[in-house]
N, C-alpha and C positions, 0 to 999 in steps of 0.2 A: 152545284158549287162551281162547277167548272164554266160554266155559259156564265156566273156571277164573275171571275176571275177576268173572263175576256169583255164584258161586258166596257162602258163607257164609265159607267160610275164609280168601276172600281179601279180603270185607268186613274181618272181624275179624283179617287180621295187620295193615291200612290204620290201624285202630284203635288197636293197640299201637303202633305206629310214634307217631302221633298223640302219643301219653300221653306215650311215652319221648322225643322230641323237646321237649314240653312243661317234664316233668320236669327235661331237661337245660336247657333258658333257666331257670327258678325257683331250679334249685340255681347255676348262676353268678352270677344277680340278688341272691340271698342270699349267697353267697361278697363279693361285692363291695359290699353292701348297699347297694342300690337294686334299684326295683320292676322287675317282667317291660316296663309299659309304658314304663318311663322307659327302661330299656336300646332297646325298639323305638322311641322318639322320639328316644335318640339317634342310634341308629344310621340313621333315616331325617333328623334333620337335620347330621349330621356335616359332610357338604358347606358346609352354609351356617354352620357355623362354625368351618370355616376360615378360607372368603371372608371371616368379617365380622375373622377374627384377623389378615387379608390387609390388610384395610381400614383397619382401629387399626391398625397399623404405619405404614401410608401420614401416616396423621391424626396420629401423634406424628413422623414428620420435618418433616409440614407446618410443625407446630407451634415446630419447632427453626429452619426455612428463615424462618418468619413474623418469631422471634425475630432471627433475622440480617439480616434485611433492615428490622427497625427500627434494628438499630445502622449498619445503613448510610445512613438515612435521617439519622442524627444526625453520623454523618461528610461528609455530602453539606453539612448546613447551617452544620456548624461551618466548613465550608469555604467556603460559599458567604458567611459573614461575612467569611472573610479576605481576599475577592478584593470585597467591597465595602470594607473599610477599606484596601488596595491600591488601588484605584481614588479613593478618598478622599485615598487621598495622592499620587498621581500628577496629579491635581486640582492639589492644594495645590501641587506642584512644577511643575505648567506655568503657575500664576498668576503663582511664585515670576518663575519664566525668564522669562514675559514682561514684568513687572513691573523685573526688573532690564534687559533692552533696553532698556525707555523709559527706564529710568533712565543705560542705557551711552549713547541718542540723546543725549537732553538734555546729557551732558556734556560730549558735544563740543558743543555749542552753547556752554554756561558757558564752557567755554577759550576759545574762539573771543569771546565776549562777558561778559568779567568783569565788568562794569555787570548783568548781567541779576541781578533777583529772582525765582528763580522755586517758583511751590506748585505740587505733585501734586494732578491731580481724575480724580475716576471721573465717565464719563459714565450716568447714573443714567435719564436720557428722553430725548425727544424731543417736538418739539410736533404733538401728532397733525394740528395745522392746514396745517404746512408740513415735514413728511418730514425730510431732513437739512438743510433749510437755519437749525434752529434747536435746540439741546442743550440740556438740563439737566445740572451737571456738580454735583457735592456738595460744592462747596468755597462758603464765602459771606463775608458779611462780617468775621465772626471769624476768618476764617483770611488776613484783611487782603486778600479781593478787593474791586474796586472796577469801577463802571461804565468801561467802554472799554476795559479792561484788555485787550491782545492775549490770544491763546490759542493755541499751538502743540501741533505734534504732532513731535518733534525739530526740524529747521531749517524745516519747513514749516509756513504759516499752515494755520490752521482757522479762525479768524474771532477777534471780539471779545465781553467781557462786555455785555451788551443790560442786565437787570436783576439786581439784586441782594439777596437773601432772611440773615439770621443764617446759615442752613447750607447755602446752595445759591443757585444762578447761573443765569440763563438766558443762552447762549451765541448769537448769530447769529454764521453760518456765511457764508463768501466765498460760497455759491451763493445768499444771502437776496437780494433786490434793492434794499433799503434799504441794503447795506452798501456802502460807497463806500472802493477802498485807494488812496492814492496809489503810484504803482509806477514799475515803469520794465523795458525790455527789457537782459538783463544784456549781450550784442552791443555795438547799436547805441546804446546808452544812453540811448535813447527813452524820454520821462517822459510819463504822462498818468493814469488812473487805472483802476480795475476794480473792476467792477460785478456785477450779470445783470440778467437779465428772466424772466419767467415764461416762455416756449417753450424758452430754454438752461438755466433752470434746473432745470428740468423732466427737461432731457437729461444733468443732473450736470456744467454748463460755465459756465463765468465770459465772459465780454467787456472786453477791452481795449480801450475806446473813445477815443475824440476822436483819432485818430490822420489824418496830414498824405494826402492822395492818393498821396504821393508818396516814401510812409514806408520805412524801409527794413526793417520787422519783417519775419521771415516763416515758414512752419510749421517747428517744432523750436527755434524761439527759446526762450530761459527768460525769465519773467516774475517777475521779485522785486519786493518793496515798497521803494519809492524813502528813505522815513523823513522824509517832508515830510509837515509839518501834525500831528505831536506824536502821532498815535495809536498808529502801528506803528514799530518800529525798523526800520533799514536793513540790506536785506541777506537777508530771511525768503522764501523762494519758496514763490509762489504756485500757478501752475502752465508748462505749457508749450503752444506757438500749436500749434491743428493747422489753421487756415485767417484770412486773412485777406481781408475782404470788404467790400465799399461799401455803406456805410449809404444804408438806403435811404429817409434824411429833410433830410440835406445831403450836402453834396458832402466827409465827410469820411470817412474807414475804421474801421474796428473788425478782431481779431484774435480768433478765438473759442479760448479757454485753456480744456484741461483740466488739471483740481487736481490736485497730483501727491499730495492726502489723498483715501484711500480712505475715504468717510465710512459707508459700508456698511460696515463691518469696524471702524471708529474705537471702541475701548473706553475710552480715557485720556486727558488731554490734562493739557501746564502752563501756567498761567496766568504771564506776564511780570506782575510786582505791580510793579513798578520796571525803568526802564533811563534809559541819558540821554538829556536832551533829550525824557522821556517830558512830555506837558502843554504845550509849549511851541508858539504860534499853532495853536492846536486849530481845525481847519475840518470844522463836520459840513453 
């Protein structure tokens, strides 16, 4: 076998073989027309393109997912405009509602006191010098507020007009300590006046002072303005006693009042521009 191997004849049938294999890719290459090498390039890169036919496929659904996911980007924003103008209006509607409260307060006030004049104000500041015990509210002298003018929050005091601008007011508030109400305990019908000082007002509390040793106020009492001395009308509560305690400069009592106005939270107030008896023996 092996002397046949090396032999001449079995060189030259390796040959034929050679020619005739040859022959047969040339004659396919030209049947199909294309070259001997371009059939062997394809056929050695067939593999890689399919993959890359694998590939472009992938690359036009991308293409289609990329597409839809822009239009979901535009349904996300058209949306996300609708629940800002919803919230825009839910806005509007809680201004509304609390806006007509103050207005449902005050009118039980007006029934109860058809002498009152009263203007709507927004409370716009505060004076950075003294926290709540003094307001900026937007109403002024065009809209007929005037100095001393009381300033309520429905039946309860907030204090009085201090100064007076064309469109705006500066308010001192019942915890100011220049502010002085004549009052009285609704109970015992103890009169004397209310005031603060800077350590109570500091703590959000008024004082009931000049009261007798022997007084009969005492914690849970209501505190209303008496309506003597022409500034405040009769009948506005101020706040309510949570202690009453002996001053410790005479031998008389004080009754320490929390306002029953939450001035943390106070966004509105109406100004009394008239009532009776408003002006009348003014004592500041």
């Amino acid at each position: 076998m092996k002397l046949f191997i090396k032999s001449k004849a079995f060189k030259l049938l390796v040959f034929v073989l050679v020619i005739a294999l040859a022959g047969s890719v040339v004659a396919i290459a030209t049947v199909e027309s294309v070259s001997p090498v371009s059939t062997v390039i394809g056929t050695i890169f067939s593999p890689i393109q399919t993959l890359a036919g694998k590939i472009g496929n992938k690359l036009g659904s991308f293409k289609l997912s990329f597409a839809g996911s822009k239009s979901l980007e535009a349904d996300i924003e058209r949306l996300n405009e609708q629940i800002e103008q919803l919230e825009l209006q839910l806005v509007d509607y809680d201004e509304i509602k609390h806006r007509l409260q103050s207005y449902e307060d005050i009118l039980g006030l007006k029934d109860e006191n058809p002498d009152f004049e009263l203007t709507y104000a927004g409370i716009i500041g505060t004076d950075p010098q003294s926290a709540f015990t003094s307001l900026i509210i937007d109403k002024g002298e065009s809209d007929g507020v005037k100095v001393n003018d009381p300033v309520v929050t429905g039946n309860y005091l907030v204090g009085k007009v201090k100064k007076v601008n064309k469109s705006y007011s500066l308010v001192e508030t019942i915890l100011n300590p220049d502010v002085n109400v004549s009052a009285m305990e609704s109970k015992s019908r103890e009169t004397s006046y209310v005031t603060s000082n800077v350590q109570q007002s500091f703590k959000g509390n008024c004082i009931f002072s000049g009261l007798e040793n022997t007084t009969a106020v005492s914690p849970g009492g209501i505190i209303i303005t008496s309506g003597i001395g022409g500034i405040f009308p009769k009948g506005l509560i101020i706040g309510v006693v949570s202690r009453v305690l002996e001053s410790e400069y005479d031998i008389t009592n004080y009754a320490v009042v929390t306002p029953s106005v939450d001035f943390s939270s106070l966004e509105d107030v109406f100004v009394i521009t008239s009532f009776s008896g408003q002006g009348v023996a003014v004592v500041e």
